[in-house]
C-alpha positions in Angstrom: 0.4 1.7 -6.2 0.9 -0.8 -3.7 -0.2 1.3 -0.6 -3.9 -0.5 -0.5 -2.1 -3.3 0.4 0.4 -2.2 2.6 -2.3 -0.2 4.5 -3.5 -3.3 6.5 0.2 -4.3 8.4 -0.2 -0.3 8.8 -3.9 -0.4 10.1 -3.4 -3.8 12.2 0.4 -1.9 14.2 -2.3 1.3 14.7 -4.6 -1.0 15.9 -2.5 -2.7 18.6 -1.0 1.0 18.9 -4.4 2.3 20.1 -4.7 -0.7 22.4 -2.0 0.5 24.2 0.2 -2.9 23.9 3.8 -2.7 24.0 6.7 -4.0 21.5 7.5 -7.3 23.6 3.8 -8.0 24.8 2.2 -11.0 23.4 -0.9 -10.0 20.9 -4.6 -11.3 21.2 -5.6 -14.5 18.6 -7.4 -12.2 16.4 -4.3 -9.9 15.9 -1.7 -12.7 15.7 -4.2 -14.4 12.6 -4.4 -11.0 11.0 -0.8 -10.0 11.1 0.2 -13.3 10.0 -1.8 -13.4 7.0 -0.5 -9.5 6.1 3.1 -10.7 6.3 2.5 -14.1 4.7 1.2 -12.0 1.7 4.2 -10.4 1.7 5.5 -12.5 -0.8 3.6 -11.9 -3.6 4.4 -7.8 -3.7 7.5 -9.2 -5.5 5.5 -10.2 -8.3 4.1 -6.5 -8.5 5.2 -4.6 -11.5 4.9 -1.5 -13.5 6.0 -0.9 -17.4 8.3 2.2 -17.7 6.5 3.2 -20.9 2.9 3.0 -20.6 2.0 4.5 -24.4 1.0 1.9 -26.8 4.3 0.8 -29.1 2.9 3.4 -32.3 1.4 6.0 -30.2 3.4 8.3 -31.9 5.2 11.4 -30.5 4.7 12.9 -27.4 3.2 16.2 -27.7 2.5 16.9 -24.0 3.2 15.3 -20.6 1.6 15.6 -17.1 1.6 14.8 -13.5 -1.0 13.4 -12.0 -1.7 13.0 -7.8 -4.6 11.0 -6.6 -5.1 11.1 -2.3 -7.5 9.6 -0.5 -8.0 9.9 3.7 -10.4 8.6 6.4 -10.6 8.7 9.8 -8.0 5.5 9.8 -5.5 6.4 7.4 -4.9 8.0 4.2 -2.9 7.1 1.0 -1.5 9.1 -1.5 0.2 8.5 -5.4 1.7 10.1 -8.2 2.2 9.4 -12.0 4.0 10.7 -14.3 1.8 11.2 -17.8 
């Protein structure tokens, strides 16, 4: 559930992947501001949270349960989750 946002720190390491820079080379302005921002966001993931039960409190009994997988893919990158139902 969290991958949208964990896709751009993945898009912005392919990007300077691509470019061919190495681990202790010194990234362009653009990259440093967007990398920044990814990591100073970072923060708030921790705030991020997901209710074990997700049936209202008198649903009643559970008849049937079901797994459900949603993908998506793009040229850039693709993202994939499951739920349990």
């Amino acid at each position: 559930m969290v991958a949208p946002f964990l896709l751009v720190g993945k898009r912005t390491l392919q990007d300077l992947c691509k470019l061919g820079i190495g681990w202790d080379e010194i990234i362009s302005q653009e990259y440093e501001v967007r990398w920044q921002k990814w990591k100073a966001e970072l923060s708030s993931l921790s705030q991020f949270a997901v209710p074990r039960c997700v049936k209202p409190v008198n649903f009643g009994t559970v008849t049937c349960r079901q797994l459900h997988h949603f993908s998506y893919a793009s040229l850039k990158d693709y993202e994939q989750v499951s739920l349990f139902h």
